[in-house]
FITORRO-929347 format. One line per 3 residues: number of its first residue (from 1); their letters; for each residue x negated, y negated, z negated of N, C-alpha, C, O. Coordinates in steps of 0.02 Angstrom, whole numbers, plus 50000, padded with zeros to 5 digits. Each point is the difference from the previous one (the first is absolute). Layout:
# residues N
NUM	a	X Y Z X Y Z X Y Z X Y Z; ...
# end
This chain:
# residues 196
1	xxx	49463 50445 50350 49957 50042 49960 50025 50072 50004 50052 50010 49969; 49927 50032 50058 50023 50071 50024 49962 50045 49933 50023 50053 49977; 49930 49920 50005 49967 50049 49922 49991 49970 49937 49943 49992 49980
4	xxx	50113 49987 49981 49981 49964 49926 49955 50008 49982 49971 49955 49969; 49993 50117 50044 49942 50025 49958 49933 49958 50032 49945 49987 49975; 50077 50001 50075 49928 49937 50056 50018 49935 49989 49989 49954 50039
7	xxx	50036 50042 49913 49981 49909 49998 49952 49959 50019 49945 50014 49976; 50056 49934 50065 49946 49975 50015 49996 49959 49914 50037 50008 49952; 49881 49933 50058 50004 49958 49946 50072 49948 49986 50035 49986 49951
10	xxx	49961 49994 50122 50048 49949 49975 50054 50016 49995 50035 49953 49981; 49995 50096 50027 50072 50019 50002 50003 50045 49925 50057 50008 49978; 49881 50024 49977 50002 49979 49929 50013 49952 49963 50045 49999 49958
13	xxx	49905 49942 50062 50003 49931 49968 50067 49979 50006 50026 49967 49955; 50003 50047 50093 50083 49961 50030 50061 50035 49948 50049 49971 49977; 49923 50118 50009 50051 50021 49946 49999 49979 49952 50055 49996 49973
16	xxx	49881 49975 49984 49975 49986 49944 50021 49931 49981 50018 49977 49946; 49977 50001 50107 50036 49929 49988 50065 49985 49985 50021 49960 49959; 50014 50084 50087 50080 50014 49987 49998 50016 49940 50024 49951 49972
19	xxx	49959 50101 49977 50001 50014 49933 49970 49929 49965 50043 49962 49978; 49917 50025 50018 50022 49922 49956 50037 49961 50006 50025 49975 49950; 49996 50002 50124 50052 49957 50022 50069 50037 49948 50035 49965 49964
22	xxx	49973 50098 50042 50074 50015 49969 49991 50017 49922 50044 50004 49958; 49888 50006 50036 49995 49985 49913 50024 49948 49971 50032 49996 49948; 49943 49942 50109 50019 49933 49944 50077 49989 49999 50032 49965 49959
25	xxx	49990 50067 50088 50076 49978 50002 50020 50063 49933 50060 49999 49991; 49917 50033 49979 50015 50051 49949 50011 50057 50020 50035 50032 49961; 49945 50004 50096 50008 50075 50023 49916 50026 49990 49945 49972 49994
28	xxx	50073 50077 50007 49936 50067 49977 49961 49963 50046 50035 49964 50035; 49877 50032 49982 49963 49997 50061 50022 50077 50037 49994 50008 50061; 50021 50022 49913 49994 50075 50049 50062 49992 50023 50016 50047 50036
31	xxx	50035 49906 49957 50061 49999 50055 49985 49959 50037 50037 50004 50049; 49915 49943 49958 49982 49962 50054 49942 50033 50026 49964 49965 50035; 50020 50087 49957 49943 50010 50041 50014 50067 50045 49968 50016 50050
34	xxx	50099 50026 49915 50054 50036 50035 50023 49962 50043 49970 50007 50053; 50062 49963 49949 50021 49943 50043 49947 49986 50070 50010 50009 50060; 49950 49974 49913 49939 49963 50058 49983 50065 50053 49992 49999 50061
37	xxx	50006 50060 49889 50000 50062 50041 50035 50029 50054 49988 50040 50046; 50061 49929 49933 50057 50042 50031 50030 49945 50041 50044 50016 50040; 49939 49925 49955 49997 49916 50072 49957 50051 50051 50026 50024 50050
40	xxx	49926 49984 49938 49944 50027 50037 49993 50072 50052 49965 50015 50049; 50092 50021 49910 49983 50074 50022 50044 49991 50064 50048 49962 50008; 49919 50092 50045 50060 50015 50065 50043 50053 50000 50027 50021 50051
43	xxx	49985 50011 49871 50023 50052 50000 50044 50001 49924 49972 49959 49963; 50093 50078 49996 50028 49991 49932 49925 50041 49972 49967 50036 50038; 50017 49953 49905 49965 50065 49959 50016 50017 49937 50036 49967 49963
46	xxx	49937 50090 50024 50037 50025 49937 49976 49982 49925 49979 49943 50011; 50012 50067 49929 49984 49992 49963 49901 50010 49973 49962 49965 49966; 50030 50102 50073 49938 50029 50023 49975 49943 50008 49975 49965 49956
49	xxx	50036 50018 50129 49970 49957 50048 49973 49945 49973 49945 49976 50016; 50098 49999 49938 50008 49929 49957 49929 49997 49947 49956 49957 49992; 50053 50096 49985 49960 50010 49928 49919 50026 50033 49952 49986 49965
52	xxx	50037 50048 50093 49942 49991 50048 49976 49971 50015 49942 49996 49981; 50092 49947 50077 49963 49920 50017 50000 49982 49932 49962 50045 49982; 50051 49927 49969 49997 49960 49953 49972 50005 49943 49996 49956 49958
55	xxx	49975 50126 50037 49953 50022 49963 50042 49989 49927 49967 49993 49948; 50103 50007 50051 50019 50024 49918 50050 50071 49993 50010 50040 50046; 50023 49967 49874 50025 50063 50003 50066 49991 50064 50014 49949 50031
58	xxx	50017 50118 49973 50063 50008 50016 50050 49972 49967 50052 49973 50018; 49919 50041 49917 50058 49984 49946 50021 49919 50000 50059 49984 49992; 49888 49965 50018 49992 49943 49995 50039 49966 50065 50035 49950 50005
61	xxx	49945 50094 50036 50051 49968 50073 50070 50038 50004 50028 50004 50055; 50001 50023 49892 50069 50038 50000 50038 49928 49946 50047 49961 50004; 49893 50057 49947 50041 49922 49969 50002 49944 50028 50052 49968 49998
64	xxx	49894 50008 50034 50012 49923 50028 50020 50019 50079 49977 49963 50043; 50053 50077 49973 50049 50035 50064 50059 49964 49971 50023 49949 50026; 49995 50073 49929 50066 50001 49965 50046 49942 49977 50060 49992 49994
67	xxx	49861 49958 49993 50022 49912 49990 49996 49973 50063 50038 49951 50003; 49931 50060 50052 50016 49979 50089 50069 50032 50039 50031 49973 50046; 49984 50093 49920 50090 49989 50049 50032 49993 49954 50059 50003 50015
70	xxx	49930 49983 49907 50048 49940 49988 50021 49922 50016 50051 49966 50000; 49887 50026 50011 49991 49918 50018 50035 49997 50084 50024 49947 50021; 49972 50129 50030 50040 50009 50037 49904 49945 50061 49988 49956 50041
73	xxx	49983 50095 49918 49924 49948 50065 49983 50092 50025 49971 50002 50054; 50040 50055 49922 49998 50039 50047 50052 50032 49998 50047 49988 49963; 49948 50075 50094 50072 50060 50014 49964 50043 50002 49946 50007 50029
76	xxx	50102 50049 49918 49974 50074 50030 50032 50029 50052 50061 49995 50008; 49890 50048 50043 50047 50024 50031 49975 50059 50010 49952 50015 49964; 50075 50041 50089 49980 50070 50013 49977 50001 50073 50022 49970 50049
79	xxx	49924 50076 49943 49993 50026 50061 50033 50089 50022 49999 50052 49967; 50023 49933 50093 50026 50062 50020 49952 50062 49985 49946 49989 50026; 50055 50062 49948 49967 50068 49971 49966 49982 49948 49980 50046 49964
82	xxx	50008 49905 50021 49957 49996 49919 50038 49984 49946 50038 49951 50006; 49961 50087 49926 50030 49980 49968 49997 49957 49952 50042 49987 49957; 49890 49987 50055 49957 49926 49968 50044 49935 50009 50030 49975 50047
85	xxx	49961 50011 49892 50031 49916 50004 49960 49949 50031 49945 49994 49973; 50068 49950 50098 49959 49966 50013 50028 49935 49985 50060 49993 49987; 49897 49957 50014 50008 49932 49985 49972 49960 50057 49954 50013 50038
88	xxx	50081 49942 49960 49993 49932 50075 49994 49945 49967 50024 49999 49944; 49945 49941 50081 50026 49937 49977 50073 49986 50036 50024 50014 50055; 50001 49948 49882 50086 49995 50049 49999 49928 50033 49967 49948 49994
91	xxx	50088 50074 50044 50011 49954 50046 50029 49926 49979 49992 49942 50022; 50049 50092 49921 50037 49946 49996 49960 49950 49931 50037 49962 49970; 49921 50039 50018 49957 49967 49965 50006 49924 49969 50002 49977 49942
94	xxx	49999 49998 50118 49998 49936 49998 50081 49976 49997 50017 49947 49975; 50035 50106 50056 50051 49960 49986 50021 50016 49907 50047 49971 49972; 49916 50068 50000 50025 50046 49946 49953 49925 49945 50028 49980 49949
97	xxx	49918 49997 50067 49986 49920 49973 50050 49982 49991 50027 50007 49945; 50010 49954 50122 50056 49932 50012 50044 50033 49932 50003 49967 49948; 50021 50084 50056 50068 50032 49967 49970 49973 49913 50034 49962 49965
100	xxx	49922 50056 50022 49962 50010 49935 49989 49936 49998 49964 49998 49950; 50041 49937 50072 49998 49928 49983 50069 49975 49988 50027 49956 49966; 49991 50091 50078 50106 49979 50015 50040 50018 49921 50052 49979 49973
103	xxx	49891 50072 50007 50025 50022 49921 49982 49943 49954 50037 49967 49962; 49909 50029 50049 49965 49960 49953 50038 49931 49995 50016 49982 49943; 49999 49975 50113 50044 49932 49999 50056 50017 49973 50017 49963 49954
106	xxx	50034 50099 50063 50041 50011 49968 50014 49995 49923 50047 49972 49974; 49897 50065 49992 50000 50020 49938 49951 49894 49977 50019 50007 49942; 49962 49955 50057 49992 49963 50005 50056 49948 50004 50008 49960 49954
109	xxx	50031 50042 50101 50062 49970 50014 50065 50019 49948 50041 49955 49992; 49971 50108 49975 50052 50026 49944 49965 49953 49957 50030 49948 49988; 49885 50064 49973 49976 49957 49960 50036 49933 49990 50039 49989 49953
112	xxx	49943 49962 50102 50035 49957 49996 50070 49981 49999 50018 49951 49968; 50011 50073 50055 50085 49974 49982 50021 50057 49914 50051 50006 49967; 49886 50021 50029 50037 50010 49913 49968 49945 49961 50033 49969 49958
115	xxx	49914 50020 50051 49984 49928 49949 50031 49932 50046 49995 49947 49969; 50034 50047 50096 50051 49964 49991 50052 49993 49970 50018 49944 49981; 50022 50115 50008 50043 50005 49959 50003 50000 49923 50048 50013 49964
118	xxx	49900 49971 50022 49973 49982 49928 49994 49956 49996 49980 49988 49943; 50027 49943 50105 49998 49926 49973 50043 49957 49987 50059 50014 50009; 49924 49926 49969 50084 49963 49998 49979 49934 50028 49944 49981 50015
121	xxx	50106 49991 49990 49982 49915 50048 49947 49962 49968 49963 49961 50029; 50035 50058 49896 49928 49944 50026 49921 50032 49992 49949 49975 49976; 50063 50086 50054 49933 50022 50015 50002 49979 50062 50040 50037 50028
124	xxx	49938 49922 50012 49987 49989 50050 49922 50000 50043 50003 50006 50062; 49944 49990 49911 49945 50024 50002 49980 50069 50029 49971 50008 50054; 50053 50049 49897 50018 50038 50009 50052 50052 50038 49991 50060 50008
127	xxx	50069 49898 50014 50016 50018 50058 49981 49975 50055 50031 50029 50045; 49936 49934 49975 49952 49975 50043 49950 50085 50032 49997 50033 50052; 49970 49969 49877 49946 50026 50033 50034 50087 50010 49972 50038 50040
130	xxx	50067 49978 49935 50053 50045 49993 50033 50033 50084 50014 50056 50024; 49988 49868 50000 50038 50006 50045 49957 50013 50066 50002 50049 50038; 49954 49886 49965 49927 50019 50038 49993 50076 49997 50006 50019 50058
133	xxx	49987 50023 49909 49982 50071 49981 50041 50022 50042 49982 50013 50058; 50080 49995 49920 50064 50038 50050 50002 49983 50065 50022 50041 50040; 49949 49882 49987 50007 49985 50069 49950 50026 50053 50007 50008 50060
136	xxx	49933 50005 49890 49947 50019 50015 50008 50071 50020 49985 50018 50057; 50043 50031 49888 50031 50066 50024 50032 50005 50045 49986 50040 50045; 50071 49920 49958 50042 50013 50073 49955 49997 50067 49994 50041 50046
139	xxx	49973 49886 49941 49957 49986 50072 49952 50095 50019 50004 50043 50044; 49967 49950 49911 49957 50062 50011 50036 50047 50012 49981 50026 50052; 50070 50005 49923 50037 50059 50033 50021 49994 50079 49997 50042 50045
142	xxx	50025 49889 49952 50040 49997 50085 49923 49988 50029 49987 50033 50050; 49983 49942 49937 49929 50001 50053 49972 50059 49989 50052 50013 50031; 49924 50031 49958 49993 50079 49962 50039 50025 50070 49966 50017 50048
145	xxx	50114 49986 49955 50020 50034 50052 50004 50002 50061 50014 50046 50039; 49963 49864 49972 49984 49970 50087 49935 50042 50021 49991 50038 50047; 49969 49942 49904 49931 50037 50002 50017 50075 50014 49983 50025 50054
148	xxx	50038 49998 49916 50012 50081 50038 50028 50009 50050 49975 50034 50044; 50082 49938 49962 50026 49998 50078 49959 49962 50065 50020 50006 50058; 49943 49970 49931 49943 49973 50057 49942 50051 49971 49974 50011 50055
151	xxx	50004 50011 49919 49950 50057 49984 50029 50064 50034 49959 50029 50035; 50087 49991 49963 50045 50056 50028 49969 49979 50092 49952 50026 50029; 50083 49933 49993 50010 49978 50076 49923 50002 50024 49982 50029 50051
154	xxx	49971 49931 49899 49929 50019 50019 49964 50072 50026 49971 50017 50051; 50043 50009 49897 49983 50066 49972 50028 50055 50078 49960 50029 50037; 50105 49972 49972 50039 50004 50066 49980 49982 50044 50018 50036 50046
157	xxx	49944 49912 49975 49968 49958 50055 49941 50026 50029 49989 50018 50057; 49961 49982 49871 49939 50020 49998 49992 50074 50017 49957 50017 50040; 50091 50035 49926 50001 50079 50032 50026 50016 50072 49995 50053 50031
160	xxx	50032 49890 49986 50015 50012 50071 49940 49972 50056 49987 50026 50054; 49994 49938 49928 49933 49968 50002 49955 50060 50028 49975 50022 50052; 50030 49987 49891 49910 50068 49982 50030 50062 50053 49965 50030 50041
163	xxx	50076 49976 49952 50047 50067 50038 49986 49982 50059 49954 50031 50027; 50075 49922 50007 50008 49980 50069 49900 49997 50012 49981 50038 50044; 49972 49928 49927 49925 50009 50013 49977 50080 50005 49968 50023 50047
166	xxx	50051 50010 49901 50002 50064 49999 50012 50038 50058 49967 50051 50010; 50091 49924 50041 50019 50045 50065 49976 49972 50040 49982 50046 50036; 50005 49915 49986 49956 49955 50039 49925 50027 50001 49981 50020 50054
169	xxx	49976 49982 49894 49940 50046 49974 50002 50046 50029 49954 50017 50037; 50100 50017 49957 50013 50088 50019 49989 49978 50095 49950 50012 50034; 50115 49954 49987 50014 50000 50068 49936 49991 50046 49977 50032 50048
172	xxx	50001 49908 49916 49925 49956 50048 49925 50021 49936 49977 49957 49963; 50006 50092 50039 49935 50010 49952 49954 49954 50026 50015 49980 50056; 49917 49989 49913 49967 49980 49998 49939 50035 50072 49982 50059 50001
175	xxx	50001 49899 50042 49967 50032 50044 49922 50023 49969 49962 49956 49982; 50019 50117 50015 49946 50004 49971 49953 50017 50065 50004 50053 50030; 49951 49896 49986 49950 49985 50029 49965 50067 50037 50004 50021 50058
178	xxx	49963 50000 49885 49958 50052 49992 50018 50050 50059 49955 50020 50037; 50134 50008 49976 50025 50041 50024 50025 49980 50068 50033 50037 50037; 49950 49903 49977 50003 49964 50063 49959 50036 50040 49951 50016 49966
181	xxx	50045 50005 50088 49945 50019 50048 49965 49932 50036 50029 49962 50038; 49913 50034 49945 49977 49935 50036 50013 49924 49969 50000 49942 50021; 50012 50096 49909 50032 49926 49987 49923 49958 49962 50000 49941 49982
184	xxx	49947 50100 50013 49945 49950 49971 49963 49955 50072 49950 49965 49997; 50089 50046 50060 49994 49945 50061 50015 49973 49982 50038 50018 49955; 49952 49889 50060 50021 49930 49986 50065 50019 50041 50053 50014 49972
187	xxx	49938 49985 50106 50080 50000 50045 50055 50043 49935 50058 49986 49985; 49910 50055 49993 50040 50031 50001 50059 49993 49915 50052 50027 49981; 49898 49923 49991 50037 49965 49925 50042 49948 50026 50058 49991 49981
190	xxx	49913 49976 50062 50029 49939 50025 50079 50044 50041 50056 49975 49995; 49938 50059 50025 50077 50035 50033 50024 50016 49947 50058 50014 50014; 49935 49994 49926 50026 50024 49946 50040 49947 49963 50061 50003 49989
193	xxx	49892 49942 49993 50019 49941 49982 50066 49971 50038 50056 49990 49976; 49920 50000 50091 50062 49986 50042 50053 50026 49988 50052 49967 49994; 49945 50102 49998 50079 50022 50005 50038 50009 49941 50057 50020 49993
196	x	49882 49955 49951 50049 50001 49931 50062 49926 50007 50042 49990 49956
# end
């Protein structure tokens, strides 16, 4: 998307959706629909830019700016000669999830070994299900970190991937027909064909 301000339909509907999707989880709709914007754009934009495509104040996308690089789902950054603040979706997004679950089992996992430590032998019931809890935390943290370390190697795989298609693209462009001399002759597609 090279013009926020040209949204097509569906790439509205697609922001709009993002803003309910992150409502229900309890964030503003205008940080999910910041968000969806800024998945979308080919370029950081500024606060302006934001409050343009999206048809609300400035003021409204400075505040719900403000709850997205905390959550660490965008970055500000600068452009060389402007002295405007721009915003990106960040990169690290998805690993900035894993971390924010890794908290959550944690704080979950302390839970439990303090009301373990509140029982006595014949609560046994209760340390039962006590314990389930804590085992359950551990499991999820150490699977939490496999998962990132094979998400990492993907992620690595996949940009080398796209990179290496990328120079290849560049090296061998797409033969455009049109600029062929003679190429709307049959002989002369069929030599074409051949030598791909």
């Amino acid at each position: 998307m090279a013009d926020p301000e040209q949204l097509t339909f569906e790439q509205s509907e697609y922001i709009e959706s993002l803003g309910v999707f992150f409502e229900h989880f309890g964030l503003p709709r205008l940080v999910g629909r910041l968000l969806g914007l800024l998945m979308l754009s080919d370029r950081p934009l500024t606060l302006d830019d934001m409050a343009r495509a999206l048809l609300v104040s400035r003021a409204s996308v400075s505040t719900n700016i403000r709850i997205a690089l905390h959550n660490e789902y965008v970055a500000r950054v600068g452009i060389p000669g402007d002295r405007r603040d721009f915003y990106r979706f960040s990169d690290a997004v998805w690993e900035r999830r894993a971390l924010l679950m890794v908290e959550a089992s944690k704080a979950s996992l302390s839970m439990a070994e303090r009301g373990l430590a509140t029982l006595g032998p014949e609560d046994v019931r209760a340390r039962e299900r006590l314990e389930v809890m804590r085992d359950y935390c551990v499991f999820s943290i150490e699977e939490t970190y496999r998962m990132q370390e094979r998400w990492s190697e993907r992620k690595s795989a996949q940009r080398a991937t796209n990179a290496a298609r990328a120079a290849s693209a560049e090296r061998y462009p797409a033969l455009d027909h049109a600029s062929v001399p003679g190429a709307d002759a049959p002989d002369a597609n069929v030599a074409i064909e051949r030598d791909r």
